[in-house]
N, CA, C and O atoms as a Tripos MOL2 file, in Angstrom:
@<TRIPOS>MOLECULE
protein
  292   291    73     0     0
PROTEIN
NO_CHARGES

@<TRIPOS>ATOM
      1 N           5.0150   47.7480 -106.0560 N.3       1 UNK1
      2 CA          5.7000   46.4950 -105.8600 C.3       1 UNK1
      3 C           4.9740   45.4000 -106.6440 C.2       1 UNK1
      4 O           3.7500   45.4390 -106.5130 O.2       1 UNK1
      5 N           5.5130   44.3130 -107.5250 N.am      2 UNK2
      6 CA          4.9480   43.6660 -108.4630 C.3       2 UNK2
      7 C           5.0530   42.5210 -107.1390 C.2       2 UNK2
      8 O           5.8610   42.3420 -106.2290 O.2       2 UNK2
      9 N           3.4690   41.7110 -107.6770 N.am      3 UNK3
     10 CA          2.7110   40.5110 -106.7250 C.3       3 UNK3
     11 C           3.8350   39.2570 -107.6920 C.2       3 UNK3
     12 O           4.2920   39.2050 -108.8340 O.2       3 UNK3
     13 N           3.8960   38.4280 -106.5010 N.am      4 UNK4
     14 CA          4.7760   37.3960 -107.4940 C.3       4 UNK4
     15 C           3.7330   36.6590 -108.2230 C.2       4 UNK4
     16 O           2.5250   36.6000 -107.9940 O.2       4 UNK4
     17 N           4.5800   35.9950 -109.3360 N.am      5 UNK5
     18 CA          3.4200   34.8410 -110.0320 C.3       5 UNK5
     19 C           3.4950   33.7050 -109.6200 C.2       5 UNK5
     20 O           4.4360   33.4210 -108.8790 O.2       5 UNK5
     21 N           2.5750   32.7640 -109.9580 N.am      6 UNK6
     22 CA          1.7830   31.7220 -109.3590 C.3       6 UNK6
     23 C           3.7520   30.7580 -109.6630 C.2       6 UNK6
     24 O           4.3260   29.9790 -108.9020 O.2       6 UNK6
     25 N           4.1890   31.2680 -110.9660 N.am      7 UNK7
     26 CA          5.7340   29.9510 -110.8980 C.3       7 UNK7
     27 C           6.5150   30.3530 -109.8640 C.2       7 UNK7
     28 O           7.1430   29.3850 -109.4350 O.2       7 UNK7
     29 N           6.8260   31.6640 -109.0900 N.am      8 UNK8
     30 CA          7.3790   31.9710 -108.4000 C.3       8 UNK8
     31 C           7.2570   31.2160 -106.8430 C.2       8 UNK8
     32 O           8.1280   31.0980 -105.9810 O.2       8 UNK8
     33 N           6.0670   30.8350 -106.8420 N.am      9 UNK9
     34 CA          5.3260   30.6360 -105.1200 C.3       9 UNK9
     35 C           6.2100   29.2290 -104.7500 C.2       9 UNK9
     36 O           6.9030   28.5190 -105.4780 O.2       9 UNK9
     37 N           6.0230   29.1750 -103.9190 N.am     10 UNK10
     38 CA          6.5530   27.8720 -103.1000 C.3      10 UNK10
     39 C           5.4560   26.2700 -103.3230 C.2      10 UNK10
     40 O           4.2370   26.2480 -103.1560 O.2      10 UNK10
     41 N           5.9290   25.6230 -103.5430 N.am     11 UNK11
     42 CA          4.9310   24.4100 -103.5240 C.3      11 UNK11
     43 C           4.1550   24.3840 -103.0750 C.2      11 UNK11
     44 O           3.0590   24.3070 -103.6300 O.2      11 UNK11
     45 N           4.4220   24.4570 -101.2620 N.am     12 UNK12
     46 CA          3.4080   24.4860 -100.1970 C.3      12 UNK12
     47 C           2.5120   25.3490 -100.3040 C.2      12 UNK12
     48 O           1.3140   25.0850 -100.2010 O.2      12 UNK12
     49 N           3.1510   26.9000 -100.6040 N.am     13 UNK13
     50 CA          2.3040   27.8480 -100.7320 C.3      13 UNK13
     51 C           0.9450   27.4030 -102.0080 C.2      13 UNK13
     52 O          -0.2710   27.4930 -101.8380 O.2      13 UNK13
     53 N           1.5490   27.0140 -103.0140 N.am     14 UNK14
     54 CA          0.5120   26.7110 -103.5400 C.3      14 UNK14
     55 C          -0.4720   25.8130 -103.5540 C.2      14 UNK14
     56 O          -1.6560   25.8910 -103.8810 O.2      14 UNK14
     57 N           0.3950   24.6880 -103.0280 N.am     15 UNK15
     58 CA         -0.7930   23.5680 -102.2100 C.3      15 UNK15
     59 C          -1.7420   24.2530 -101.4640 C.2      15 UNK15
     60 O          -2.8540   23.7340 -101.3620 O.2      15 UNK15
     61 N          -1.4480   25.6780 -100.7380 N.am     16 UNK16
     62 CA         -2.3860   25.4340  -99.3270 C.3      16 UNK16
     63 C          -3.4520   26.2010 -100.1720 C.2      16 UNK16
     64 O          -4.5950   25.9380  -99.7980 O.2      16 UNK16
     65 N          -3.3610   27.2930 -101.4640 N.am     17 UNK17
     66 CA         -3.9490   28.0180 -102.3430 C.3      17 UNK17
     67 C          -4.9760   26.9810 -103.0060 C.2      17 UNK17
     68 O          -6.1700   27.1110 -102.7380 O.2      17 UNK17
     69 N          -4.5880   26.0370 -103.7940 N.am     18 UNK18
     70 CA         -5.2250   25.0880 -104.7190 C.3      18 UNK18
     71 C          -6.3560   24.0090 -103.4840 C.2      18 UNK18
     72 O          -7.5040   23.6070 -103.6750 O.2      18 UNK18
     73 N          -5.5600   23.8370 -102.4140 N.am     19 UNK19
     74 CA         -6.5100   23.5370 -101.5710 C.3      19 UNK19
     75 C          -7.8620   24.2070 -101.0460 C.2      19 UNK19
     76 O          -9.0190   23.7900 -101.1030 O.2      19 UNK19
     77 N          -7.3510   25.3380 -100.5360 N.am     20 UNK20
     78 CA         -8.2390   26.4640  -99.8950 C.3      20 UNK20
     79 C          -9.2930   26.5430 -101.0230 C.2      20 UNK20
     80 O         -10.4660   26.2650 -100.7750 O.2      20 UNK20
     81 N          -8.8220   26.9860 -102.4870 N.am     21 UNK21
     82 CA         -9.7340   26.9670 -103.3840 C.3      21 UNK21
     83 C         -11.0460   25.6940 -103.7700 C.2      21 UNK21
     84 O         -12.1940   25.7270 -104.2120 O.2      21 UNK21
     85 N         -10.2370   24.8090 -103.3790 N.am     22 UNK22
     86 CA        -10.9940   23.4660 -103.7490 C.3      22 UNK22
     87 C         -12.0710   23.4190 -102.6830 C.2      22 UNK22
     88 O         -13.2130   23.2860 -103.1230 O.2      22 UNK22
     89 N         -11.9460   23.4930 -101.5030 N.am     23 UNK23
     90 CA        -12.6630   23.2950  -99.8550 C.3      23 UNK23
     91 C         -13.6660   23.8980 -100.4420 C.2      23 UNK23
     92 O         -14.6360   23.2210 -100.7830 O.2      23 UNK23
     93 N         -13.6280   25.6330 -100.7350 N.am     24 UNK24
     94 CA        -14.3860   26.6720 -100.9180 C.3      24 UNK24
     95 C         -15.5430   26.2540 -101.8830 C.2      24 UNK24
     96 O         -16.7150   26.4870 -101.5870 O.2      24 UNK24
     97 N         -15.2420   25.7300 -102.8600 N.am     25 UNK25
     98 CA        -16.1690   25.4430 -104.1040 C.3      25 UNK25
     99 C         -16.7870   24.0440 -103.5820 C.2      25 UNK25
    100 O         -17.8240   23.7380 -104.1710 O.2      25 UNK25
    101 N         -16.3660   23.1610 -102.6190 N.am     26 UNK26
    102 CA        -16.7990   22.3480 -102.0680 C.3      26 UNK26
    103 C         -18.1520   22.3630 -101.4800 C.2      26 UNK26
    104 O         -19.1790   21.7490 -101.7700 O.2      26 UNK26
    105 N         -17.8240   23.3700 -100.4300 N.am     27 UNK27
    106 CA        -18.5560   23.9820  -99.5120 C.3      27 UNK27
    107 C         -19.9790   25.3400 -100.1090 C.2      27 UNK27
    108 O         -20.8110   25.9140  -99.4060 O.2      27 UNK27
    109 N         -19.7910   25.4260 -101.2990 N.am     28 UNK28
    110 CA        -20.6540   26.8610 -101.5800 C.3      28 UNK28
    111 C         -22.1960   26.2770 -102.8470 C.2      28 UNK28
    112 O         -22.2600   25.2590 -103.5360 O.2      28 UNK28
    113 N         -22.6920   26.8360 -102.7760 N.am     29 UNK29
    114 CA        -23.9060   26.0250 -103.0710 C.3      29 UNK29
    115 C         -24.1330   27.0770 -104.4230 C.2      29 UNK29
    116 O         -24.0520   28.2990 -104.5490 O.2      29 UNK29
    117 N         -24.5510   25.6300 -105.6280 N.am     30 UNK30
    118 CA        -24.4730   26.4760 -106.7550 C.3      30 UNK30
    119 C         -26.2370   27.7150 -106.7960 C.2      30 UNK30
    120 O         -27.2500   27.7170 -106.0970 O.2      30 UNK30
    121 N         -25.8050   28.5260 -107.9170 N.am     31 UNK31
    122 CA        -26.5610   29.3120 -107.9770 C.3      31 UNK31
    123 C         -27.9750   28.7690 -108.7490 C.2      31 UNK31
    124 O         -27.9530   28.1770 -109.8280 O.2      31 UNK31
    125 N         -29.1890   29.0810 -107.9970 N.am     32 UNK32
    126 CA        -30.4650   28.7470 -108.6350 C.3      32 UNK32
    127 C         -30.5440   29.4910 -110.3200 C.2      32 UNK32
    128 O         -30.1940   30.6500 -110.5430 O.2      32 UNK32
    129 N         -31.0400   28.6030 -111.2990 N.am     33 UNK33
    130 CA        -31.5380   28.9490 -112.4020 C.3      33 UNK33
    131 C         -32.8440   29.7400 -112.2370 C.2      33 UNK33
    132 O         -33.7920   29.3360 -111.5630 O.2      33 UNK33
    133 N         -32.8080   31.0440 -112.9920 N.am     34 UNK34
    134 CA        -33.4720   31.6960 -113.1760 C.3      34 UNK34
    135 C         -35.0450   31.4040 -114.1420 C.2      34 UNK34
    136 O         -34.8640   31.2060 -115.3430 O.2      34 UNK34
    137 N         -36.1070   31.3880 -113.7760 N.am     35 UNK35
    138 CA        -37.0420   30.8000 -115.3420 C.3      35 UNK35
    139 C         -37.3470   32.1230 -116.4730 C.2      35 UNK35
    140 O         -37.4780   33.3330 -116.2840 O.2      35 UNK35
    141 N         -37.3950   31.1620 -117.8840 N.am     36 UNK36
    142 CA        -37.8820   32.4550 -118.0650 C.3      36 UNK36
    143 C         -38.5450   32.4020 -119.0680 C.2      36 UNK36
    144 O         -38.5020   31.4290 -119.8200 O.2      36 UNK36
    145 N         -39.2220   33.3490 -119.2540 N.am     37 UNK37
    146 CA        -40.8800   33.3610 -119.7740 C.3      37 UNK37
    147 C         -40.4880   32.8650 -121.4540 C.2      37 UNK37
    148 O         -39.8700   33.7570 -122.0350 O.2      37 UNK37
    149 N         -40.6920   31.8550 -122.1480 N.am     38 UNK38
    150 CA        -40.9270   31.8870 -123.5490 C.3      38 UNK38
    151 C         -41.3380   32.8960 -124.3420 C.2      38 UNK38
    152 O         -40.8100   32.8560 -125.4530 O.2      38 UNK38
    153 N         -42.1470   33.8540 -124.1590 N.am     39 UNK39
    154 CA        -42.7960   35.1740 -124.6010 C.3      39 UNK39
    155 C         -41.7500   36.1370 -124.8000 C.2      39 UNK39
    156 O         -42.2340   37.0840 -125.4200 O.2      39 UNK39
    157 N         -40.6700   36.3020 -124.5810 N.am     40 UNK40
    158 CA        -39.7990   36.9300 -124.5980 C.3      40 UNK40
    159 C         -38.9480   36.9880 -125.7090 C.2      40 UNK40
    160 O         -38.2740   37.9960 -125.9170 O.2      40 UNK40
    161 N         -38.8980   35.7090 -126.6680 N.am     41 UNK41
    162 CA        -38.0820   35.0250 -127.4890 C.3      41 UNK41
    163 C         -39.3360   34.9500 -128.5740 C.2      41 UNK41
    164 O         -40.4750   34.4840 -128.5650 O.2      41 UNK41
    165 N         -38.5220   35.6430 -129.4790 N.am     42 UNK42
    166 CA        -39.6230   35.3550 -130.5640 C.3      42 UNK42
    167 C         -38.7430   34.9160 -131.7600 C.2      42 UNK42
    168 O         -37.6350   35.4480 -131.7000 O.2      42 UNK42
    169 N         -38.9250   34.0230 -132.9310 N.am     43 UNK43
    170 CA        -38.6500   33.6560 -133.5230 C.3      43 UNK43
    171 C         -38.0040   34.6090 -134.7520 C.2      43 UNK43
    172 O         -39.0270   34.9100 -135.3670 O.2      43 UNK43
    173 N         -37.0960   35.1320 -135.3250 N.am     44 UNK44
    174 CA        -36.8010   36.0330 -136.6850 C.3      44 UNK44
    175 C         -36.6290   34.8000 -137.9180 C.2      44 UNK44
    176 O         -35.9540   33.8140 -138.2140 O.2      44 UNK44
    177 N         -37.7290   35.6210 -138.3660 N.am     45 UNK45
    178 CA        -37.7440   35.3230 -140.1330 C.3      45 UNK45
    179 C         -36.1940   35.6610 -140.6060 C.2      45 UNK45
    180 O         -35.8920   36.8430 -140.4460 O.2      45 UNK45
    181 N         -35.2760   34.9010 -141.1050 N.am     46 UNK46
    182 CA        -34.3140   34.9040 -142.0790 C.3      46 UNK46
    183 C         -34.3670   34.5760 -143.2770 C.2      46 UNK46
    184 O         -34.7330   33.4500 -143.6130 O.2      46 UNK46
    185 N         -34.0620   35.3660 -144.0030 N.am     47 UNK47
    186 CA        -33.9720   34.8870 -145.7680 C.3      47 UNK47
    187 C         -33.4850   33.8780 -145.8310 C.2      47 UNK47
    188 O         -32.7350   33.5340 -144.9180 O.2      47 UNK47
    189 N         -33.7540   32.9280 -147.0580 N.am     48 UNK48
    190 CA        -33.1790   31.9000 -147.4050 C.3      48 UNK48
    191 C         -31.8730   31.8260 -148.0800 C.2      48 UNK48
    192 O         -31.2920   30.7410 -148.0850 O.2      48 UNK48
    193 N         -31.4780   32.5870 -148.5040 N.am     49 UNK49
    194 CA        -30.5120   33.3770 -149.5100 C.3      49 UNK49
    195 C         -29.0770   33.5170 -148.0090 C.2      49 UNK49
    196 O         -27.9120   33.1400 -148.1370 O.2      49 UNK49
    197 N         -29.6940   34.1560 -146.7360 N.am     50 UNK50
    198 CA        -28.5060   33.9650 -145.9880 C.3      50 UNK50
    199 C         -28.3810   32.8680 -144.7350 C.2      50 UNK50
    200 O         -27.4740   32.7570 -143.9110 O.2      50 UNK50
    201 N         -29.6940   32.0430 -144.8910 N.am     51 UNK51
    202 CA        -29.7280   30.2190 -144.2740 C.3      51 UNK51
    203 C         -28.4260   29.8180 -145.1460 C.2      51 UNK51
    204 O         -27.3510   29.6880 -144.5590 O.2      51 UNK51
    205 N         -28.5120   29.6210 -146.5350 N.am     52 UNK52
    206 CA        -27.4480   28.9980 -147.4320 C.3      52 UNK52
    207 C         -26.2250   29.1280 -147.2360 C.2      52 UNK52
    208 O         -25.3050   28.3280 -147.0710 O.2      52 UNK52
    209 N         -26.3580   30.9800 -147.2940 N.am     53 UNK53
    210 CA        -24.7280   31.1500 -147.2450 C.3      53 UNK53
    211 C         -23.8730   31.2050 -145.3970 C.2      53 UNK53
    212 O         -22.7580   31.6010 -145.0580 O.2      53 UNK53
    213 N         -24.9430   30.6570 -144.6440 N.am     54 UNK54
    214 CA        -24.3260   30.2380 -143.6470 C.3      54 UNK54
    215 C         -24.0390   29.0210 -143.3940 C.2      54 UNK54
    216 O         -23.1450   28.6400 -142.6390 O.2      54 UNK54
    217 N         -24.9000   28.2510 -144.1090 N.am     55 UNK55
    218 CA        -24.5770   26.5310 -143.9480 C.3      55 UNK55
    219 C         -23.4630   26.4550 -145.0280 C.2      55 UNK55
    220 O         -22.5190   25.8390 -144.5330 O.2      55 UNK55
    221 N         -23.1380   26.9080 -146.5610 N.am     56 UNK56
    222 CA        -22.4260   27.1460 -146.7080 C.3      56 UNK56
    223 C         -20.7490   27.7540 -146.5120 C.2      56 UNK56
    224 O         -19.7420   27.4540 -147.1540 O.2      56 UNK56
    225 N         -20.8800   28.4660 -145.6570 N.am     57 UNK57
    226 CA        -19.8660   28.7580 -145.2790 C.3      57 UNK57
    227 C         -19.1470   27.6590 -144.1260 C.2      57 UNK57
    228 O         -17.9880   27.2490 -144.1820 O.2      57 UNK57
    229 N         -20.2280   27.2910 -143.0200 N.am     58 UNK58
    230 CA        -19.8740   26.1960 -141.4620 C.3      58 UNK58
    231 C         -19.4910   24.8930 -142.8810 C.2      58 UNK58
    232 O         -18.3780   24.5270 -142.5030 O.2      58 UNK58
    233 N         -19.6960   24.3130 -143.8040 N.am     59 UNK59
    234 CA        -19.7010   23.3550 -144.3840 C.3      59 UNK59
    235 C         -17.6900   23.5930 -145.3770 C.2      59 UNK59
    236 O         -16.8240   22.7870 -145.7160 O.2      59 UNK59
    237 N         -17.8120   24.9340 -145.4490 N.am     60 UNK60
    238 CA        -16.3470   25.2640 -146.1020 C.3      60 UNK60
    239 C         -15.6570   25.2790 -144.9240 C.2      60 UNK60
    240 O         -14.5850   24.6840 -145.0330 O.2      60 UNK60
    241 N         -15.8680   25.7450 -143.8120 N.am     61 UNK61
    242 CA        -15.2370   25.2920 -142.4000 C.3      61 UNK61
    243 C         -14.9080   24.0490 -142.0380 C.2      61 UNK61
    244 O         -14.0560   23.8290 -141.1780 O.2      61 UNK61
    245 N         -15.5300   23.1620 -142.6390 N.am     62 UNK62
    246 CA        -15.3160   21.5810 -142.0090 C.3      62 UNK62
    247 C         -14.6820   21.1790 -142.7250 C.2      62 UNK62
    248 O         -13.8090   20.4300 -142.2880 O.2      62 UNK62
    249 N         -14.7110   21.3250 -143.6210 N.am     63 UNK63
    250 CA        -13.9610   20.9720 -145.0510 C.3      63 UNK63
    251 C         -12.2620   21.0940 -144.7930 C.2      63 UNK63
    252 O         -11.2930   20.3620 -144.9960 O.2      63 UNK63
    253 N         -12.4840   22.3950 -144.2490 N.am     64 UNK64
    254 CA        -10.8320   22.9150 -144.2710 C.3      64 UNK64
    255 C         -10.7320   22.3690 -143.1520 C.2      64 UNK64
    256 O         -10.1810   21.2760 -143.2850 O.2      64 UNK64
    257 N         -11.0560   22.6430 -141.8640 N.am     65 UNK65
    258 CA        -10.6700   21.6000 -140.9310 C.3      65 UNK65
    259 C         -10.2660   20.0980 -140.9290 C.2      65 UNK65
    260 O          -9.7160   19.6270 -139.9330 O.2      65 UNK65
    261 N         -10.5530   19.2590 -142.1370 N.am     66 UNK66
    262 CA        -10.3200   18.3360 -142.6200 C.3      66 UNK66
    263 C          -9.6380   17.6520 -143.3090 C.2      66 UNK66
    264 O          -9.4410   16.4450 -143.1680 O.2      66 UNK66
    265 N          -8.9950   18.7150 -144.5360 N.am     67 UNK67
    266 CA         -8.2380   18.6340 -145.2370 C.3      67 UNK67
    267 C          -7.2560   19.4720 -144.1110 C.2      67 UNK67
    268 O          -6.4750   19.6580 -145.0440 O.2      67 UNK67
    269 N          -6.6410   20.0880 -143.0580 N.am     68 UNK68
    270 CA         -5.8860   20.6410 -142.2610 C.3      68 UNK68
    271 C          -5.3400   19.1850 -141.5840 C.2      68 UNK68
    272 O          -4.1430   18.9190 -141.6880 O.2      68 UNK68
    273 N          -6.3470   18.1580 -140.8190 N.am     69 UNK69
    274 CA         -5.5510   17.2900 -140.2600 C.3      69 UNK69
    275 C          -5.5010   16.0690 -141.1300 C.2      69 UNK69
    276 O          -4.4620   15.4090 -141.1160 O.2      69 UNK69
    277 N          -6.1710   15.8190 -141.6340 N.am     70 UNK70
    278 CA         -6.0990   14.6670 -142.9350 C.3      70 UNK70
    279 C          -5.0350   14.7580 -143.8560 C.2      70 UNK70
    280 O          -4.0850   13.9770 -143.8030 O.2      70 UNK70
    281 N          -5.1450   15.8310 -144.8600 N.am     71 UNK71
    282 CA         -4.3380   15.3180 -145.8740 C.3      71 UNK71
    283 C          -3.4680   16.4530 -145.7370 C.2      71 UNK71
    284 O          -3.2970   16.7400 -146.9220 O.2      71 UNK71
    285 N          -2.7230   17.3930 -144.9900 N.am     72 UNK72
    286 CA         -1.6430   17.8780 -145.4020 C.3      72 UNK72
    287 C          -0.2540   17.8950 -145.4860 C.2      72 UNK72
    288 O           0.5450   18.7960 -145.7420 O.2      72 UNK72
    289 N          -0.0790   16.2480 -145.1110 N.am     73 UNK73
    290 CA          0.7470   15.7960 -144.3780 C.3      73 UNK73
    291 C           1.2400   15.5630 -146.5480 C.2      73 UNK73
    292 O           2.2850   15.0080 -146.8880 O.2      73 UNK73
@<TRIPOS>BOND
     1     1     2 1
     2     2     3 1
     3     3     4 2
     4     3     5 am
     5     5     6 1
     6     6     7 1
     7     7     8 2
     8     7     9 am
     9     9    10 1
    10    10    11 1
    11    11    12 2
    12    11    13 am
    13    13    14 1
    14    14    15 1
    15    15    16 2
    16    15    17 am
    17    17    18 1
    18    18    19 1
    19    19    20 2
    20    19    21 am
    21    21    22 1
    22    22    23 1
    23    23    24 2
    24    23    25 am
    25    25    26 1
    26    26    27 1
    27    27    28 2
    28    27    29 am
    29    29    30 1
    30    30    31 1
    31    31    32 2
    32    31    33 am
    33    33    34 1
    34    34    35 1
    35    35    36 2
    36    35    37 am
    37    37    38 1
    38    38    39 1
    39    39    40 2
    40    39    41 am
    41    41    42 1
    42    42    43 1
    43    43    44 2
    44    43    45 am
    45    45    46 1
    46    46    47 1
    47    47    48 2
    48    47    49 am
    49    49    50 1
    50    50    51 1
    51    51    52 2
    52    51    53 am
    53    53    54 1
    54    54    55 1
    55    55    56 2
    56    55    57 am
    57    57    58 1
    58    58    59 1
    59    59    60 2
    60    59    61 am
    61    61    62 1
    62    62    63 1
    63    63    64 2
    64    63    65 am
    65    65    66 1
    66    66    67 1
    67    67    68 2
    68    67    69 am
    69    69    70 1
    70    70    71 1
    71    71    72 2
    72    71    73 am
    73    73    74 1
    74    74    75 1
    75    75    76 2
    76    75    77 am
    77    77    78 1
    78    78    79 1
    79    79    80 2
    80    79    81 am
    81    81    82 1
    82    82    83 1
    83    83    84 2
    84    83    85 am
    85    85    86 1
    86    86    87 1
    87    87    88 2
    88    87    89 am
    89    89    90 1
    90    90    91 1
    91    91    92 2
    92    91    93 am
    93    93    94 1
    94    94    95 1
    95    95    96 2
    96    95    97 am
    97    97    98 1
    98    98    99 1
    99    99   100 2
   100    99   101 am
   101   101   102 1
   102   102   103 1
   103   103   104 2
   104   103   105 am
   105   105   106 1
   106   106   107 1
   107   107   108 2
   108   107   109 am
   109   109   110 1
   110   110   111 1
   111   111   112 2
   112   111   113 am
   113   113   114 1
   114   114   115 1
   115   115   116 2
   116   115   117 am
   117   117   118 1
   118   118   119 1
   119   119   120 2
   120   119   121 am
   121   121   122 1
   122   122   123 1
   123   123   124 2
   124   123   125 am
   125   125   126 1
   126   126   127 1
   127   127   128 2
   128   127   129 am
   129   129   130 1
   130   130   131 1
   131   131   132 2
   132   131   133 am
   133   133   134 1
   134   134   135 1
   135   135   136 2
   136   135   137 am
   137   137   138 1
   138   138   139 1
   139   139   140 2
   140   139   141 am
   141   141   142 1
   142   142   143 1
   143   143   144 2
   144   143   145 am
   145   145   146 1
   146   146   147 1
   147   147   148 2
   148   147   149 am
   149   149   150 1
   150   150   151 1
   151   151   152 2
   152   151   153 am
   153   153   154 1
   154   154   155 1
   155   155   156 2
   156   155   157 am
   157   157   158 1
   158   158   159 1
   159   159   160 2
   160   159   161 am
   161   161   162 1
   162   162   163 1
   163   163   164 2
   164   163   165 am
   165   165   166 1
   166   166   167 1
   167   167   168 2
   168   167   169 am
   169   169   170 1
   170   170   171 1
   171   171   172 2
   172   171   173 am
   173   173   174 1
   174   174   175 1
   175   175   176 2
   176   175   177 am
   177   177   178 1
   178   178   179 1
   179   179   180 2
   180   179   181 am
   181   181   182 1
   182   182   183 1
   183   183   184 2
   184   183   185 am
   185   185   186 1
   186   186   187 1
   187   187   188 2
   188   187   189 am
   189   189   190 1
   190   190   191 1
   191   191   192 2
   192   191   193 am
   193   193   194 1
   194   194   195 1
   195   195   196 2
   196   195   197 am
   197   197   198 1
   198   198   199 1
   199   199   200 2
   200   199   201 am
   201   201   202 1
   202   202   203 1
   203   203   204 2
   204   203   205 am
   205   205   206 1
   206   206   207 1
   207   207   208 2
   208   207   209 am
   209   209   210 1
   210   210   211 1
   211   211   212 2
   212   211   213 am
   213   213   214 1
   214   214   215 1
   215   215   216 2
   216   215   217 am
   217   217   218 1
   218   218   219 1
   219   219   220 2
   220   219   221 am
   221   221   222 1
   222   222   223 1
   223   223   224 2
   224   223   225 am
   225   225   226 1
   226   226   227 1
   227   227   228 2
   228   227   229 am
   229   229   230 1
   230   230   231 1
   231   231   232 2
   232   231   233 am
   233   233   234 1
   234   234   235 1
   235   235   236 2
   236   235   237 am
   237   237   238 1
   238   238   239 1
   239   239   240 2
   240   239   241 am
   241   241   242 1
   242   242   243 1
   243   243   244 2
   244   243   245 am
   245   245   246 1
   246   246   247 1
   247   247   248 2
   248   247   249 am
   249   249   250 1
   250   250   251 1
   251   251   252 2
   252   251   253 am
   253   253   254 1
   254   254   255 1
   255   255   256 2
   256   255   257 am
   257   257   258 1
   258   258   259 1
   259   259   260 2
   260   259   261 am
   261   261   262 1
   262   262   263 1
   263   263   264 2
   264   263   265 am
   265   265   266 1
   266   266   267 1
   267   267   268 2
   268   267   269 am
   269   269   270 1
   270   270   271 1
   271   271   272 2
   272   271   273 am
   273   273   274 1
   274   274   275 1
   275   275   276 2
   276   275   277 am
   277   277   278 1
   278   278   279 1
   279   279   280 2
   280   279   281 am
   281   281   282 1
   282   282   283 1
   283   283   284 2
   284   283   285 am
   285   285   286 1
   286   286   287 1
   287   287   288 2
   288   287   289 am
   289   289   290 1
   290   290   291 1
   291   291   292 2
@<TRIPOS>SUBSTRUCTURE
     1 UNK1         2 RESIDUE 1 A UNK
     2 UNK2         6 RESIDUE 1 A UNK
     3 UNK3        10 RESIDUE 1 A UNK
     4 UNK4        14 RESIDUE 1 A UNK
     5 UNK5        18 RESIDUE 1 A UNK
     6 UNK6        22 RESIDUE 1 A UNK
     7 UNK7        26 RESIDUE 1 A UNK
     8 UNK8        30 RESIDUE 1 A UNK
     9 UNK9        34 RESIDUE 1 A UNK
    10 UNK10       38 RESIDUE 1 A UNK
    11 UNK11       42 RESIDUE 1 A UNK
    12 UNK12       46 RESIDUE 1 A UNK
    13 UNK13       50 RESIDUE 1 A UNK
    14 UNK14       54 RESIDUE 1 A UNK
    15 UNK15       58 RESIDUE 1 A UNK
    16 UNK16       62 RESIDUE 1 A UNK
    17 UNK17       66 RESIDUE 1 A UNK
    18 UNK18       70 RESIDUE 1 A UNK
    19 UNK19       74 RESIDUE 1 A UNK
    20 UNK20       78 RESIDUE 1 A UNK
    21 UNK21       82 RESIDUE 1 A UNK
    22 UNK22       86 RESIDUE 1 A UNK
    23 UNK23       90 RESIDUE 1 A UNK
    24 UNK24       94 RESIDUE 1 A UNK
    25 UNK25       98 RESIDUE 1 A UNK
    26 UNK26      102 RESIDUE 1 A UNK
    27 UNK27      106 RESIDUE 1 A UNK
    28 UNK28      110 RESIDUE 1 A UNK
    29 UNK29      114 RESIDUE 1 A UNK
    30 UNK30      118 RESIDUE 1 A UNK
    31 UNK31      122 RESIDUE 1 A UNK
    32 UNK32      126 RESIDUE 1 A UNK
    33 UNK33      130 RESIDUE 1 A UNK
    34 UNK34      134 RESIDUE 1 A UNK
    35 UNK35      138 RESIDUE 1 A UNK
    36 UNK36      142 RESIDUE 1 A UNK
    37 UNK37      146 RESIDUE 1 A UNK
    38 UNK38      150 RESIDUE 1 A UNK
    39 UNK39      154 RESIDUE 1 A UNK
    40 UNK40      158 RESIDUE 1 A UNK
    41 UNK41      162 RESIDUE 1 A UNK
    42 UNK42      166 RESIDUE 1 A UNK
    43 UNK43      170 RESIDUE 1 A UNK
    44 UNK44      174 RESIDUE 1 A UNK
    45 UNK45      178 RESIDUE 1 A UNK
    46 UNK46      182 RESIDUE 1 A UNK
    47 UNK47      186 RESIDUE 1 A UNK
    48 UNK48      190 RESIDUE 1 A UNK
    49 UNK49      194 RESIDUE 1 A UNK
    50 UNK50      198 RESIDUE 1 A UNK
    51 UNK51      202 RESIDUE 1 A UNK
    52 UNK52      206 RESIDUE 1 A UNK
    53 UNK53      210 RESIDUE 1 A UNK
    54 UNK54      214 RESIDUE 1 A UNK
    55 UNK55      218 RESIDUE 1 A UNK
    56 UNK56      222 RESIDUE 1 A UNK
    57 UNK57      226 RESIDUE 1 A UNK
    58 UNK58      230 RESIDUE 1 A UNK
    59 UNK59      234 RESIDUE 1 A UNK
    60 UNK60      238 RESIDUE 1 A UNK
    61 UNK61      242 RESIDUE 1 A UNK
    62 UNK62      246 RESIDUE 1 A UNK
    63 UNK63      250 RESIDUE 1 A UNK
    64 UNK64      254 RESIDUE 1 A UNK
    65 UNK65      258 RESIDUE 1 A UNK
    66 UNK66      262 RESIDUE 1 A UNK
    67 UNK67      266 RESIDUE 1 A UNK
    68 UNK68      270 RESIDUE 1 A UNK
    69 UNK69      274 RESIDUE 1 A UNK
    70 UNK70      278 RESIDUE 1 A UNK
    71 UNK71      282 RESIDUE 1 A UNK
    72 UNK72      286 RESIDUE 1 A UNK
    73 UNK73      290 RESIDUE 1 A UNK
């Protein structure tokens, strides 16, 4: 038997859902951050050769993002 979807439900019904949900997250206490050791994380040497062709590339990304809402009109 297929569960109805959320457009199907009744207003109320979903009021009392969107409510219930809201109370809940109200009421529940967020989760403690974990620490964690710096020693774990070590730094990688990257070539310079693929530093470039990544700033290169995020920089042809902006570009086109730019010329997309700017000028294609």
């Amino acid at each position: 038997m297929r569960q109805p979807s959320l457009k199907m439900l009744s207003l109320r019904t979903r009021w009392l859902i969107v409510s219930l949900l809201s109370v809940s997250l109200l009421f529940t206490q967020p989760a403690k951050a974990q620490s964690v050791d710096m020693d774990e994380f070590r730094p990688i040497e990257q070539p310079l050769s693929l530093k470039l062709g990544v700033a290169a590339v995020g920089a042809g990304l902006v570009g086109l993002e730019l010329w997309w809402f700017l000028a294609k009109d």
